[in-house]
N, C-alpha and C positions, 0 to 999 in steps of 0.2 A: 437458243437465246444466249445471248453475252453476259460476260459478267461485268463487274465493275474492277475499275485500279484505282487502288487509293492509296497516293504518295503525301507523306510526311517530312519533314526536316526535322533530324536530332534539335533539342532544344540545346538549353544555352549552357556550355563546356566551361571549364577552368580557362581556357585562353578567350573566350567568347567574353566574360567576363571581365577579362584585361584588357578589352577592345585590339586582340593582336590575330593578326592574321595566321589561320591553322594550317590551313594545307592538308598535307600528309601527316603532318606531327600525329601522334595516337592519343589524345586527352579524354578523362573522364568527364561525365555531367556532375555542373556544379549540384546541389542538394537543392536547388532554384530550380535547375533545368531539370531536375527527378520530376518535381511537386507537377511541375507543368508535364512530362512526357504524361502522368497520370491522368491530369485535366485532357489530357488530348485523348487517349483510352477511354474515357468517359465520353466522350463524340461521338463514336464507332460502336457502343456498348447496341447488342443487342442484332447487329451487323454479322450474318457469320466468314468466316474468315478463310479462304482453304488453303493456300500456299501466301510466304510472306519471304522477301526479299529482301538483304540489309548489307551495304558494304560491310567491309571487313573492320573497320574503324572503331572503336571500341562506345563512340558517343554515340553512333546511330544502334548500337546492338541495345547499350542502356534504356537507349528512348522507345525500342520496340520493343522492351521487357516488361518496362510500365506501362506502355499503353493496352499490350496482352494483360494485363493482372487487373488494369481499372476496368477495361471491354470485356472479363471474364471469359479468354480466350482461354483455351487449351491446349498443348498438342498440335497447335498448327505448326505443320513443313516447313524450314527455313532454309532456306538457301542461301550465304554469301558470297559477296564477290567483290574483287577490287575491281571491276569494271563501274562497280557504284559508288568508286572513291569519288573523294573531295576532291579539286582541282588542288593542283601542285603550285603555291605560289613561289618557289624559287626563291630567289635573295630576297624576296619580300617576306619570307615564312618566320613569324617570331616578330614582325616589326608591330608596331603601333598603328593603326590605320590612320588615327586621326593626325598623329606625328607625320605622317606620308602625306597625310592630303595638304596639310601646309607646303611639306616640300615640293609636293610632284606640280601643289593647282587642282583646284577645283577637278576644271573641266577633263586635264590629264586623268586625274583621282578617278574620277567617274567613269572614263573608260577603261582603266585596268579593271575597277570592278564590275562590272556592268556588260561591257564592251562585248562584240564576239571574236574578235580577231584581233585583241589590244597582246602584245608580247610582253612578258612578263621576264626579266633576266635568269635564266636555267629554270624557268617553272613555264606550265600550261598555258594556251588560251582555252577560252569557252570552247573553239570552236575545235579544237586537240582534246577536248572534255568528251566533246558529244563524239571525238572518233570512235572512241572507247566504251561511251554509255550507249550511243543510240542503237549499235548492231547488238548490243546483248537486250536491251529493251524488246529489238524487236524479233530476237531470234529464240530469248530466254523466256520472256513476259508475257507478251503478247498471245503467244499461241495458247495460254493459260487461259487467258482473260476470252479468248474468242474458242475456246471448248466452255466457258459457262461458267466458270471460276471466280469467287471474288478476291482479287492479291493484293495484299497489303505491299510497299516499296518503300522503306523509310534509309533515308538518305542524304543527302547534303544539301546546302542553297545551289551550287551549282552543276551537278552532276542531273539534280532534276529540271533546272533551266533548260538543261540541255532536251531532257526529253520532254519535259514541257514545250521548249520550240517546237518540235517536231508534231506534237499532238494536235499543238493549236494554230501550226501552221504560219507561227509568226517569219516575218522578213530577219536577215540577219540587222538592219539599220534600226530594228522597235525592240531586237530582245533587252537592250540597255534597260527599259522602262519599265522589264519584267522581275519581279522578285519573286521567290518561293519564302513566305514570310514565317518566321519563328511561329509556334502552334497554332498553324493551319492544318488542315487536313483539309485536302481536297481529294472528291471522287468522283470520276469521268466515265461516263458513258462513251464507248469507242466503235467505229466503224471495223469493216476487216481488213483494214490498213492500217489500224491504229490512230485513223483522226476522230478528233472532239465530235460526240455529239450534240452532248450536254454536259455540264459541269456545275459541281457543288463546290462552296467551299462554306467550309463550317470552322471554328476558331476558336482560341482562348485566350482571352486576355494576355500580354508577355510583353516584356521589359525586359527587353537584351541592347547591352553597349556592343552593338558587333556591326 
């Protein structure tokens, strides 16, 4: 029998807060985005846990510390990695998103964030995200999850789009329409390829300018 993979998004960061795009920058969780990784721990409570994965970033490690302490986790295995980094926005890291969207246009706007293959000047696309996400997903993760394992993966918006495409099988022209949403937690029943069986998504209220 399979286990479950339930990925997370760090909640809302000191630059989240400023509506400016993070990138790779390294920022703490606002004392907002604490209260909430908690509220998200309280989802999961009662869930047991056995290995847990977190980029290197310092706002997804915050947000999986709260949500061990509100889920009354223990001791569960952690593994990082910057394979589960955030996309790299390049000359746009530090800018103001909403200052951008004026300048770039809606519809440009949409596709840098959004997009799978929109170029970013010296930063990632999505689709340069999932080179680097999706073969640890399914070289790291996976074989977890399909030995019987339930693994926590708390991560970024976009490094889990990435393997979010992948799970649910989306085209590259629909992942724009895809978000990995501030305190969600969702947990996926997976095939032994890694695609969607079934899927939960459970949530908590959040209010992020990002």
């Amino acid at each position: 029998m399979t286990g479950k993979l339930i990925i997370a998004r760090h909640h809302e960061s000191e630059w989240n807060k400023l509506g400016k795009w993070t990138g790779k920058t390294d920022v703490h969780l606002t004392p907002y985005g604490m209260e909430k990784s908690a509220e998200m721990g309280a989802l999961i409570r009662g869930t047991e846990i056995d290995c847990a994965f977190a980029s290197v970033q310092v706002r997804a490690l915050e947000t999986l510390e709260q949500m061990e302490k509100a889920a009354g986790l223990h001791d569960v295995p952690l593994i990082r990695d910057a394979a589960l980094n955030e996309r790299d926005y390049g000359d746009y890291t530090g800018k103001n998103k909403w200052q951008m969207k004026e300048l770039l246009g809606e519809d440009r706007f949409s596709e840098v964030r959004r997009g799978w293959d929109c170029p970013i000047p010296n930063g990632e696309t999505l689709k340069m995200v999932s080179a680097r996400t999706l073969p640890y997903f399914l070289n790291e993760i996976l074989p977890l999850v399909l030995k019987g394992e339930n693994v926590l993966v708390v991560a970024h918006g976009n490094s889990l789009r990435a393997i979010m495409k992948y799970i649910e099988n989306i085209p590259d022209d629909k992942i724009g329409d895809v978000e990995m949403p501030f305190g969600a937690v969702i947990i996926y029943d997976l095939d032994n390829e890694g695609r969607m069986l079934h899927k939960e998504v459970r949530s908590v209220e959040s209010s992020v300018p990002a």
